[in-house]
N, C-alpha and C positions, 0 to 999 in steps of 0.2 A: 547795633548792627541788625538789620531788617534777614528774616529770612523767609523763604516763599515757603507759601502753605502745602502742606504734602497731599498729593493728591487721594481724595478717599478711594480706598479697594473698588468698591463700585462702579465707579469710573473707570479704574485701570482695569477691570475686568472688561469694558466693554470697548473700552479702546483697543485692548489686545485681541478679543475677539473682530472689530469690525476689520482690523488689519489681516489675523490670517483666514476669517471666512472669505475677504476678497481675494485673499490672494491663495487661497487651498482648499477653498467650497465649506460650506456650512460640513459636510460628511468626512468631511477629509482631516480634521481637525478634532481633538479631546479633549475633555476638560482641562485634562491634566496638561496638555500642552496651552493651551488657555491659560490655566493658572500662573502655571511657571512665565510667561509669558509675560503675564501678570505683575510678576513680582509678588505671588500670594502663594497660597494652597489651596486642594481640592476642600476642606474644609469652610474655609473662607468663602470659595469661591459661592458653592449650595448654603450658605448661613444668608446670603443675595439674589438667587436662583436656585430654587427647589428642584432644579432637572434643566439638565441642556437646552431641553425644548424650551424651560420660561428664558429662557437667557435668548438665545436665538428669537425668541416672541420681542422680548426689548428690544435687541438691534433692531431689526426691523423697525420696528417702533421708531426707532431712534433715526434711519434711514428715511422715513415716511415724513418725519415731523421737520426734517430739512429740508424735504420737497415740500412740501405743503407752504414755508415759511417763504419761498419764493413768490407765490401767490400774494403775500402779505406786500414784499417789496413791491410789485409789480402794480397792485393794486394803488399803493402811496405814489407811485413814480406816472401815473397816468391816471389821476382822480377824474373819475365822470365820463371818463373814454373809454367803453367797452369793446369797442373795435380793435384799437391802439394796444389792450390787454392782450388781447387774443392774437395779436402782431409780437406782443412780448415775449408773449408765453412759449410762439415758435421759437423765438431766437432763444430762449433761455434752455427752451428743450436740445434746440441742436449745440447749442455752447457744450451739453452733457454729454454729446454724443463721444466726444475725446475718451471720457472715460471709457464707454461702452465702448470705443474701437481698441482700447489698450488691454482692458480685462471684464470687458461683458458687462451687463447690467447688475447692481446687486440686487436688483426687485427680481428680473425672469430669471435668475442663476439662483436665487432663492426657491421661486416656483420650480422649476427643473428638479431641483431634489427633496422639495417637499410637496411630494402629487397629494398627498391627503388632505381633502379639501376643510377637514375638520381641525389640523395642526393647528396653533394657538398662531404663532407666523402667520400659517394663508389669511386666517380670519383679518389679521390685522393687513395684508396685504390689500385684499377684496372689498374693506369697507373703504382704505385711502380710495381705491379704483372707480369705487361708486361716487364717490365724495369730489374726486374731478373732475367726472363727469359732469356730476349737478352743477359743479361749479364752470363748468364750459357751457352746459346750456344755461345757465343762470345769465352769461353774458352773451350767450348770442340774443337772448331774448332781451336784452336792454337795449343791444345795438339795431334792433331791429328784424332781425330775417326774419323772412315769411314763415319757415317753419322752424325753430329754433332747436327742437329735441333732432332732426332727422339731421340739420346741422353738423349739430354736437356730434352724434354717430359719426358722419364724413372724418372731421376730425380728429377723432379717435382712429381709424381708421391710416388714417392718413399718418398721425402717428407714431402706431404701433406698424404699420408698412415700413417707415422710416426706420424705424431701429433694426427690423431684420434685413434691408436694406446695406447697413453700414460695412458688415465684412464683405463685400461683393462689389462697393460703387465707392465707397471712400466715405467719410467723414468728411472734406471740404466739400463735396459734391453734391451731399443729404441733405448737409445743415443749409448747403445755399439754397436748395431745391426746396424743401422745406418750408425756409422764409419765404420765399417767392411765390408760392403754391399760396401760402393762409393769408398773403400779404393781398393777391391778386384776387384770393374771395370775401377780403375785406374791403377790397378798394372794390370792384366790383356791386358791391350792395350799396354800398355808400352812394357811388355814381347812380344805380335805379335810384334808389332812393330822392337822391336831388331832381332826377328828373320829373319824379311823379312830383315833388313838391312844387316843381317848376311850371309842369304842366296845370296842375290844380291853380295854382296862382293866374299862367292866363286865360282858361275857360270863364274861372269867377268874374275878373274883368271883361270881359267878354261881353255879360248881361247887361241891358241898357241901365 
């Protein structure tokens, strides 16, 4: 008779926390209802986590490395298209926004109640933040645009617009606007682009 492996404390602590930090804010929330939560004790709990804060520092963590792994998909699902990525990445960003219209983002509802820019959290929030960046300008500069970093800014921009956006215009509204918006400065560059290649193509002919 087979039976399933029980899950290590570890785990169950961070499962229990990433349920009621969503759902009762990182401050809102004890170890000790953590633990119990758990299925553990507050003993158990710090013998995993030396202090709230390193635990709170993994979720995140743990938050970050699931956004991040989307990239990985996206990158496999459109090999060599850096245009097509950055088409993906809208849809995938507004696919998220369901959560964010149900119960907020857990990245900015983490920043919200952890202002000190030095918490072991922010740190880990701040470097993902720079990390997609590079990674948005990494691809605008393959696809081509003239200025790739000023790009990437737009984007960024556009959105972090979009998620404060959601309680106010809707979730169906953002995400389509959204797509359409990164889809329209994709296809956009694309189109100059053929064209200068186009034009290049009949001058050179051109010459006797």
């Amino acid at each position: 008779m087979s039976h399933t492996p029980a899950i290590p404390p570890r785990e169950r602590i961070l499962a229990a926390a990433d349920d009621l930090f969503r759902r009762f804010g990182i401050r809102g929330v004890g170890v000790e209802t953590i633990a119990e939560a758990a299925d553990t004790n507050k003993m158990t709990l710090y013998r995993h986590f030396e202090s709230k804060d390193a635990l709170v520092a993994e979720w995140v963590r743990g938050v970050v490395s699931r956004k991040e792994a989307i990239w990985n998909d996206i990158a496999a699902q459109h090999v060599g298209d850096p245009g097509a990525q950055l088409i993906a990445w809208s849809k995938a960003t507004a696919a998220k926004f369901a959560e964010i219209e149900e119960r907020g983002s857990a990245i900015h509802n983490a920043i919200a109640e952890l202002p000190a820019t030095d918490h072991p959290a922010r740190v880990v929030i701040d470097q993902h933040r720079v990390k997609e960046h590079k990674q948005i300008a990494k691809l605008c500069r393959e696809a081509g645009f003239p200025e790739p970093e000023l790009t990437a800014d737009e984007l960024s921009f556009l959105i972090e617009g979009a998620k404060s956006c959601v309680p106010s215009i809707g979730l169906k509204r953002v995400g389509e606007n959204l797509v359409r918006i990164v889809s329209a400065m994709v296809a956009e560059h694309e189109s100059t682009n053929a064209r200068g290649r186009g034009g290049a193509r009949v001058k050179t002919g051109g010459k006797g």
